[in-house]
C-alpha positions as CSV (number, residue, x, y, z in Angstrom):
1,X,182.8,139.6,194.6
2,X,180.8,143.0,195.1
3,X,179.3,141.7,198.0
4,X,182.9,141.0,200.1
5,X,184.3,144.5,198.9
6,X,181.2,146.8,199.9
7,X,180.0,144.4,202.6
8,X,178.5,147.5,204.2
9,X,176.3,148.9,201.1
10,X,175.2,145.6,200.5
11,X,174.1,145.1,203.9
12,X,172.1,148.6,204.0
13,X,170.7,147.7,200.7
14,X,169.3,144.4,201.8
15,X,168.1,146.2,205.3
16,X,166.4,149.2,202.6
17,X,164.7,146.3,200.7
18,X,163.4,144.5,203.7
19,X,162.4,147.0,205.5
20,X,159.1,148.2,203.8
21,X,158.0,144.0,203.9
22,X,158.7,144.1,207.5
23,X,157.0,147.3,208.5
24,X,153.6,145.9,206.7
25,X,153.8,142.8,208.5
26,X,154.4,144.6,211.8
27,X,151.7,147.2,211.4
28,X,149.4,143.8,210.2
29,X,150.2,142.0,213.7
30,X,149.4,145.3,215.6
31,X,146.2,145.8,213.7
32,X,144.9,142.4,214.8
33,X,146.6,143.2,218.2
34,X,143.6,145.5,218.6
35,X,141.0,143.6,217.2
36,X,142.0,140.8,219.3
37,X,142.1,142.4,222.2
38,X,139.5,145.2,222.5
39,X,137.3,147.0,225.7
40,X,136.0,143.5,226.4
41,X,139.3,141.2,226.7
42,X,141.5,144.2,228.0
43,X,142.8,142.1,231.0
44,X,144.1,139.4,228.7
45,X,147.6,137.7,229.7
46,X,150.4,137.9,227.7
47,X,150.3,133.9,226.9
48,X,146.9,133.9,226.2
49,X,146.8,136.9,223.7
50,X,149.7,135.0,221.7
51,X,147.7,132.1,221.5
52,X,145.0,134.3,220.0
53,X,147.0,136.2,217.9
54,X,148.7,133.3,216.1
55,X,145.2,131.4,214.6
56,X,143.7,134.7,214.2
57,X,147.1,136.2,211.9
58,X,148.0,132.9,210.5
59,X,144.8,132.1,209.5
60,X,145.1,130.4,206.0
61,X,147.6,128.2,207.3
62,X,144.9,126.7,210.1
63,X,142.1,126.6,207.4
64,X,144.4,123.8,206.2
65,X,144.2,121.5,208.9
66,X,141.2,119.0,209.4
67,X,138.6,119.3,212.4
68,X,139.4,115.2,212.4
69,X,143.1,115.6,213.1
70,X,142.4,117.9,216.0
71,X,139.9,115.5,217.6
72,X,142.3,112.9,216.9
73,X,144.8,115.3,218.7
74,X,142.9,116.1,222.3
75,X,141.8,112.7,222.6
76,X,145.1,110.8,222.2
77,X,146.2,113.5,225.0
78,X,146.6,112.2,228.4
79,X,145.0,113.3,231.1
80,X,145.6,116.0,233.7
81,X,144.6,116.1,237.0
């Protein structure tokens, strides 16, 4: 009932309790960002830095998944030419 009569506090709230969660993930992403891509990798694409970025940030998730599974993976792919 409080939320349909201050609609606009309640949305500020929310935004003012999400907010500091947000900024720590973003400063986290930008962190890895630069260890990603350092002196050395400078001329990195935009494609290919995202596929860095994503293992590299999200890494407890890809500690879960089996070096089977991915071999299984590439070698049902089909060939390119």
């Amino acid at each position: 009932m409080l939320c349909t009569s201050f609609s606009i506090v309640y949305k500020l709230l929310k935004l003012v309790l999400i907010l500091p969660v947000a900024t720590a993930s973003v400063e986290r992403v930008f962190s890895s960002m630069n260890y990603v891509k350092n002196d050395l990798r400078n001329k990195m694409g935009e494609q290919y830095l995202n596929d860095c970025l994503v293992p590299f940030i999200e890494c407890d998730f890809f500690q879960q998944v089996m070096d089977k599974d991915i071999i299984k993976r590439f070698q049902t792919m089909k060939k390119r030419k």
